[in-house]
C-alpha positions in Angstrom: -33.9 -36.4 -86.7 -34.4 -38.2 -83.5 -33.2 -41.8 -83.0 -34.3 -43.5 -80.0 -37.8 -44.7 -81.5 -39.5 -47.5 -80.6 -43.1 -49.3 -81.7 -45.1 -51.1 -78.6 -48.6 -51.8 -77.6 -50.6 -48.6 -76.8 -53.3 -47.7 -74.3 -54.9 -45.0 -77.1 -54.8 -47.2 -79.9 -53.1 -50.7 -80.8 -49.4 -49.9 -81.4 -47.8 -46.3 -80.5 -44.3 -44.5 -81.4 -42.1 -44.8 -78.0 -38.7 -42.5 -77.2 -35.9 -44.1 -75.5 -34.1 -41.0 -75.1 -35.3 -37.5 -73.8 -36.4 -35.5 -76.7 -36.3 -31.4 -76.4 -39.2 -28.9 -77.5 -38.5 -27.6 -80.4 -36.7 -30.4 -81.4 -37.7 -32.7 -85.4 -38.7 -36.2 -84.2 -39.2 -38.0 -87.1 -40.7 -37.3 -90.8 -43.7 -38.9 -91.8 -43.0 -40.2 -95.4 -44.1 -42.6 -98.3 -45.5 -42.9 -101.5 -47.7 -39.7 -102.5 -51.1 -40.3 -104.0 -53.9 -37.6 -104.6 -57.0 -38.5 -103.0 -58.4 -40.2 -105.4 -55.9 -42.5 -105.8 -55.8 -43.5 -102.2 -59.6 -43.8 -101.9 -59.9 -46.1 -104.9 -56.5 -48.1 -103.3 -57.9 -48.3 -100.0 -61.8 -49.1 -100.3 -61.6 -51.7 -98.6 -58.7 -51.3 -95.9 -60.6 -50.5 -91.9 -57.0 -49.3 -91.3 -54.6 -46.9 -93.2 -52.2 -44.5 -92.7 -52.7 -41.4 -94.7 -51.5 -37.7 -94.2 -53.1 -35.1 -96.2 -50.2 -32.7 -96.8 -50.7 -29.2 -98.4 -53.9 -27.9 -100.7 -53.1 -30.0 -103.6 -55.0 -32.9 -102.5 -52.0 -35.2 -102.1 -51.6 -37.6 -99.4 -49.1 -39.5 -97.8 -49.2 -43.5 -97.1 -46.7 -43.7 -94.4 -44.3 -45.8 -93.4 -41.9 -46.1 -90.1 -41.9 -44.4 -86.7 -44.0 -41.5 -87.8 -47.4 -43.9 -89.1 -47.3 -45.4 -85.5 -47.6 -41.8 -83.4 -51.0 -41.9 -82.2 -53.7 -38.7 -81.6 -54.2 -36.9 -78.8 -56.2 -34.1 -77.7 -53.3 -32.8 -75.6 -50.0 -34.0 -77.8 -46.3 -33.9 -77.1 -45.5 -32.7 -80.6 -47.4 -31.6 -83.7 -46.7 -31.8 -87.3 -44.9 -28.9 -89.4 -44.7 -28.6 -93.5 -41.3 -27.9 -94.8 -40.9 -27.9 -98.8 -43.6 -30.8 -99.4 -41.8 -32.5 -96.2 -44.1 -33.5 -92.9 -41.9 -33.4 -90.0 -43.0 -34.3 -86.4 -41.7 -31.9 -84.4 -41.6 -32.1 -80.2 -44.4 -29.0 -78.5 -42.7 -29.7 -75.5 -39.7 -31.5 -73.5 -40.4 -35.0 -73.8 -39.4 -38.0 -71.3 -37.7 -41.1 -71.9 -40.8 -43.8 -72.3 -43.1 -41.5 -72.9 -45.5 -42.2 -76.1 -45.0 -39.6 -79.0 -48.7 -37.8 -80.0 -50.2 -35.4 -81.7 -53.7 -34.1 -82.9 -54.6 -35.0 -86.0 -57.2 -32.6 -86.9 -59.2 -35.3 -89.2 -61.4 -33.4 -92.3 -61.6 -35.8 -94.5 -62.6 -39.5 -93.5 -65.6 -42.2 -94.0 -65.5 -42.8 -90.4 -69.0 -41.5 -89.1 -67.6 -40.4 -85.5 -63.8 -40.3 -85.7 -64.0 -41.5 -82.1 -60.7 -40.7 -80.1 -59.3 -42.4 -77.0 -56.2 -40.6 -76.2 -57.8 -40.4 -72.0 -56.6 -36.7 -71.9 -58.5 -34.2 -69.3 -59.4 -32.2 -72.3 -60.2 -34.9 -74.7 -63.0 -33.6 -77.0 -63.9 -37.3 -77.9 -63.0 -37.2 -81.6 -60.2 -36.7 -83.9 -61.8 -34.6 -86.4 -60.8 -30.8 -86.2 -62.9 -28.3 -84.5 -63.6 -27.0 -87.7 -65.2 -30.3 -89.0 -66.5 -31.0 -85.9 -69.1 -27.7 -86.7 -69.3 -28.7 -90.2 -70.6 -32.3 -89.5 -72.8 -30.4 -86.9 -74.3 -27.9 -89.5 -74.8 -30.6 -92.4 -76.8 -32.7 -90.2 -79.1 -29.9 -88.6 -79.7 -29.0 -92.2 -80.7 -32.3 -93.1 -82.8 -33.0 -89.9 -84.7 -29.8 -90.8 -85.6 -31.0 -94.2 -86.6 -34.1 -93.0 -88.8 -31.8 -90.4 -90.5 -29.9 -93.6 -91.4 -32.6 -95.5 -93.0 -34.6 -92.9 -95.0 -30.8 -91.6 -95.9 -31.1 -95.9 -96.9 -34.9 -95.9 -98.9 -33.8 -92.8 -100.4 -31.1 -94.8 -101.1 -32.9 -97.6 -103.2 -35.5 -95.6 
């Protein structure tokens, strides 16, 4: 693992995970770790947290409440690392050489949150505006064009009725 980390003020979002020493591609940054809840669990613990710091790890519904380095690396839509499963184990793992002072990112492919928008502010060229994944982007998209058409129908059936 990488040593070098350091937590200070961020321009994407309140505190981010700094490197004071080069890190190379390829290379295991830090592991995001905790206490493991399933979901349940950690939605009845957190109702009423705005902030928390869970990684969903696997298909068995389990997430992580983290602590250290790894709960301050922020998203971005065009990140310096990513995160890789090993044995139950979430590593964050550098996508490319990495320079001293640079902030530590990567996406975080949201599916699961109360947040309506999932807003993101990472300022990259190819931010997509969100953290959710691509995939729940088009979910979210497809759940409310269903609802907007039923709400469509049954005002074309009030109509009709009147």
């Amino acid at each position: 693992m990488h040593n070098g980390l350091v937590i200070r003020s961020s321009s994407i979002h309140a505190a981010g995970c700094y490197t004071t020493k080069a890190i190379k591609k390829g290379e295991r940054v830090c592991e995001y770790d905790g206490p493991r809840f399933d979901k349940e669990q950690a939605d009845e613990r957190y109702a009423d947290r705005i902030v928390t710091y869970l990684f969903s790890c696997g298909d068995t519904g389990m997430v992580i409440d983290g602590f250290g380095a790894a709960m301050f690396v922020n998203h971005c839509c065009n990140p310096n690392c990513e995160t890789e499963e090993v044995d139950g184990r979430i590593f964050v793992c550098a996508v490319r050489d990495i320079a001293v002072g640079e902030e530590l990112t990567y996406e975080y492919h949201l599916y699961d949150s109360d947040d309506a928008e999932g807003d993101c502010y990472c300022g990259a060229g190819n931010c997509r505006g969100t953290m959710f994944s691509v995939e729940e982007v088009a979910r979210r998209a497809k759940v409310a064009k269903a609802a907007k058409s039923k709400a469509a129908n049954a005002k074309r059936a009030r109509l009709v009725r009147n």
